[in-house]
N, C-alpha and C positions, 0 to 999 in steps of 0.2 A: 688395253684393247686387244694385243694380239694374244693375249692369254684365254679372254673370255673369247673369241676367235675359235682358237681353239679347241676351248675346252666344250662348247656349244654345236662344233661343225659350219661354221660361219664363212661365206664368201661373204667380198665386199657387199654387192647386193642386198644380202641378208641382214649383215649387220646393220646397214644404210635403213635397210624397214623397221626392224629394232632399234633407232634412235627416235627413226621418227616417230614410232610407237610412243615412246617417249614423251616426245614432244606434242603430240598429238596430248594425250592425256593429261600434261602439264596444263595449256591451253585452256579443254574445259573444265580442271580443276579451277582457274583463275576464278570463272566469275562465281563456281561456287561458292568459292573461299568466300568473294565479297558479301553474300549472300550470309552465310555462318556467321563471319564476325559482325556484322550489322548486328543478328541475332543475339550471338554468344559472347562477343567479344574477341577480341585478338591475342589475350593472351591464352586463351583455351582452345582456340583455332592453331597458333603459334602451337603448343604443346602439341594436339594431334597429328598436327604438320609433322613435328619431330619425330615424335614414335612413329606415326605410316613409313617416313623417310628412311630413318633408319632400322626398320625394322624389315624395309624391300630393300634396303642399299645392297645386304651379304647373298639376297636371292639369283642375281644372273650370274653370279662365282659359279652357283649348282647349276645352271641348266646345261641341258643332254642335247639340246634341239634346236633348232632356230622358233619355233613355235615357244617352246618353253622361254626361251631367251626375252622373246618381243613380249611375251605377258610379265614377266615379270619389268624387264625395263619399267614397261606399262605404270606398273604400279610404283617407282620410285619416281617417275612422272608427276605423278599425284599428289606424293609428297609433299615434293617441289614444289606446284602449285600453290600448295594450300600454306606453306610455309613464306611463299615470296608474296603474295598478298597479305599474309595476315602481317608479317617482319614492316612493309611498309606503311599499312594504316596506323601501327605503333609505333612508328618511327616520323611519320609527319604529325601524331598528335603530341609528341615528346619536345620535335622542336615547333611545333605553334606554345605550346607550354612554355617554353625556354624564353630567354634574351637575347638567342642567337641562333645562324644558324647551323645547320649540324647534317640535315638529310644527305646532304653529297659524300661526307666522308663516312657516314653508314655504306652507301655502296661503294665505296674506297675501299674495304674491310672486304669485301665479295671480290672485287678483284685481286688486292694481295691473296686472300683467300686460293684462289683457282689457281694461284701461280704457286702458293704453298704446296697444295694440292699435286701439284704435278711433278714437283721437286722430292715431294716426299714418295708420291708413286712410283716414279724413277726409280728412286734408291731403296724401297720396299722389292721391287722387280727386279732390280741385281741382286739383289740378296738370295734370290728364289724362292719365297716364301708365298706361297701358295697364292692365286686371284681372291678365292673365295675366303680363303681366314682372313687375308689384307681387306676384304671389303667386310665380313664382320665386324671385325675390329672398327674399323672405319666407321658403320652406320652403327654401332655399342655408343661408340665417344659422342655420337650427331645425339644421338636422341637423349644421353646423359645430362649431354651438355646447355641442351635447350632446354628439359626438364629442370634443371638447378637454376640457368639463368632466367626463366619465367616469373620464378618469384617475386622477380624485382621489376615487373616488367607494372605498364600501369593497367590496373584490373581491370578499367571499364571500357579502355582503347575503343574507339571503334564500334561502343553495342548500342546504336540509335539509326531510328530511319528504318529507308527499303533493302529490300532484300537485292533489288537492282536500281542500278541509275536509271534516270532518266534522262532519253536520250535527248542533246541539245546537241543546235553548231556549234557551238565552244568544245562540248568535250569529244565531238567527232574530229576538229581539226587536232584537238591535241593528242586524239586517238594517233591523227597523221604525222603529225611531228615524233610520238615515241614508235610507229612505223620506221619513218625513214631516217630516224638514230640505231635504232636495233639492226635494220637488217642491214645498214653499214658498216655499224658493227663486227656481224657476225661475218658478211664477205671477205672483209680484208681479218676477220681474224683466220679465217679458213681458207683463204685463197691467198692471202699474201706469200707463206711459204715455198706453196707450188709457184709463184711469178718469180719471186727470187730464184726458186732450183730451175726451173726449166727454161723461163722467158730469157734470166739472166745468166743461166750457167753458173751459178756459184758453190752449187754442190747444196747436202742438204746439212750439213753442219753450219755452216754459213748462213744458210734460210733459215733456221731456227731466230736466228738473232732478230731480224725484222720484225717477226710473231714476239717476241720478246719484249724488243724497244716499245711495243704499241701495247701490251701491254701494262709495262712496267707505265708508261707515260699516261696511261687511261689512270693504272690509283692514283700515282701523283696528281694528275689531273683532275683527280676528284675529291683532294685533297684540301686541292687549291681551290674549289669552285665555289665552297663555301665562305672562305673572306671575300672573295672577290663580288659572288652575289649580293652581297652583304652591303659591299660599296657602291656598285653600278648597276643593280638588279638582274632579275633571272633573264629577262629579254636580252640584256646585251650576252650574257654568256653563253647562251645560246647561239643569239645569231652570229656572235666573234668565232663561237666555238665551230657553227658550221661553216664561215668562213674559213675561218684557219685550218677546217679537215679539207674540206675542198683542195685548198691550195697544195698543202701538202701531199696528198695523192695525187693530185697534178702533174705537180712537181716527180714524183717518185714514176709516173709512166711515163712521161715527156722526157725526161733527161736519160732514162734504162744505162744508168750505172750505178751497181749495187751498194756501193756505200751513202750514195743519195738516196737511194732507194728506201735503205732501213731507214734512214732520216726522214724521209717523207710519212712512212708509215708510223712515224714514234710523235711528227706534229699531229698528225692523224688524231693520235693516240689522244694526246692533250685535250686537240677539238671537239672532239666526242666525247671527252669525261663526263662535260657536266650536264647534259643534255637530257639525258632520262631519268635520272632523280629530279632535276626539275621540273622536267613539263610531269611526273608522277605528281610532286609534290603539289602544281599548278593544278591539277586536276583533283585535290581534296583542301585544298585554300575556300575558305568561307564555306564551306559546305557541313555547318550542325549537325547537320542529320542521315547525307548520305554517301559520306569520305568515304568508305569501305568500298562501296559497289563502283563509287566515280574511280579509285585507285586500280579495282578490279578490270574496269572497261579502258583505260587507258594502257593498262599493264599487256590485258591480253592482245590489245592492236599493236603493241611494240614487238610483244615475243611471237606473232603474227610473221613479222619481219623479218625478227631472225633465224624463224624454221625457212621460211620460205625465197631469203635472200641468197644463198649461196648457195640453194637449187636452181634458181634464179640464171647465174653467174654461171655455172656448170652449163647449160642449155646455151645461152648466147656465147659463152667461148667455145659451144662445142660447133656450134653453125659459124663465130667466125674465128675472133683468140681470144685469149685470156687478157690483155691490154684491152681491147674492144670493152672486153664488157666490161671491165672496173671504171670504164668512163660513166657508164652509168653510175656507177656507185657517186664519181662526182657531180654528177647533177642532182641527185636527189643530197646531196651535202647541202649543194645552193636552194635545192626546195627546202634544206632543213632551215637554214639562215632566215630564207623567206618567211615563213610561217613562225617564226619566236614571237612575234608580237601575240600571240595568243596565250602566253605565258603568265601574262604581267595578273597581278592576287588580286581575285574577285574580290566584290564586299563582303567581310563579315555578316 
């Protein structure tokens, strides 16, 4: 980030439009997507997700401008989109296929993923080795990689039904439920650092670790949510899961001493694992004919959330603090609990 900065001419501001850009286009990629693999199928959506992806990833290295920056972002947006709808309508038809299940440690893979990601950009950036080659490189290996492992992917995933869901209270609460998992999510992934360095004093070596534990404990936690579902079903781990993030953000603003702190955000972490792969998953259970678009309409009201949650958080800490407002973050933990009974697998 402070390369593409910049190399672009980027204040905060600027950059801050160029995410959203981002995100913005992510968003109406989603229910695209659902719309295409309905169509095409998901492993042919899945592949042009990868090429678009990777083929914008090496584009903001080159931009001159903050104009040029936001459009291109723009289009790795898209990618994104069309890659994370289509990866999950193959991944909930794979394990309805199965004897068991498997959705939550596919998005296990996405979180070790961001944490690789950031370890290796790290150390890509002390080396010096350029923004733009690093993202080259980077979007070469995405689109390679998805290209090769498509092959093996199931051909038909996904190609039956409407192009959109149809809208029901079931899939609008469950809209609500990957709402208010996402965009608590994304607060404590974006705001915890800053409550550790600033609220707590601990410096920002220090605050790193919080954003760390929470984390590392979201894969593990998504690791585990598949035996566990397994045993107890998707409602309890849900509602246990928004219970125990509650508690432990709680926990971590009530007591404001920093090594409780990173402990509060790492149960956090656990409670939120399993939350959105399921109620995803909840949202294409018994649906024949129209999994893609239902995965689409659910996906897009979570990632809803997380654009819009730690904009959210910024506006209320700025009128009153940053503890202030992450209380919200745990009430909407307890409307996550609340709401899990929506979960439980239609009829066939």
């Amino acid at each position: 980030m402070p390369a593409l900065k910049e190399g672009a001419g980027l204040g905060d501001g600027t950059l801050g439009l160029g995410l959203f850009a981002l995100a913005i286009t992510a968003l109406v990629a989603q229910p695209a997507a659902g719309a295409l693999v309905a169509r095409f199928g998901s492993r042919a959506i899945v592949r042009l997700g990868g090429v678009v992806y990777g083929a914008a990833l090496c584009l903001p290295g080159l931009a001159a401008d903050p104009l040029a920056f936001a459009a291109t972002a723009a289009l790795v947006g898209a990618g994104a989109g069309l890659l994370d709808v289509a990866m999950n309508v193959a991944g909930a038809e794979v394990e309805e296929r199965s004897s068991r299940r498997m959705f939550s440690s596919l998005h296990a893979a996405y979180s070790f993923g961001a944490m690789g990601g950031a370890a290796i950009a790290g150390a890509v950036a002390g080396a010096g080795v350029d923004v733009a080659v690093h993202l080259a490189i980077g979007g070469a290996i995405v689109a390679a990689v998805v290209l090769v492992a498509a092959r093996w992917m199931l051909p038909r995933a996904g190609h039956a039904g409407a192009g959109l869901a149809r809208p029901t209270r079931a899939l609008a609460v469950l809209g609500a439920v990957a709402f208010c998992a996402l965009l608590a999510e994304g607060s404590v992934a974006d705001w915890s650092p800053v409550y550790l360095d600033r609220d707590l004093a601990v410096g920002p070596v220090v605050a790193a670790f919080g954003l760390t534990a929470f984390q590392l404990c979201m894969g593990v936690g998504r690791l585990a949510a598949d035996p566990v579902a397994e045993r107890l079903g998707a409602v309890a781990v849900i509602r246990g899961g928004g219970l125990l993030a509650m508690t432990g953000l709680a926990v971590a603003l009530a007591v404001s001493e920093p090594t409780v702190a990173i402990a509060g955000f790492a149960v956090m972490g656990i409670g939120l694992a399993g939350a959105f792969p399921l109620v995803l998953l909840a949202g294409a259970e018994g649906r024949e004919t129209d999994a893609a678009p239902a995965i689409a309409a659910v996906s897009t009201a979570g990632y809803t959330g997380l654009l819009v949650g730690p904009a959210v958080i910024g506006m209320v800490s700025e009128a009153t603090s940053l503890p202030a407002a992450l209380w919200l973050v745990v009430a909407l933990s307890a409307v996550l609990a609340a709401l899990a009974g929506t979960a439980r697998p239609r009829a066939a």
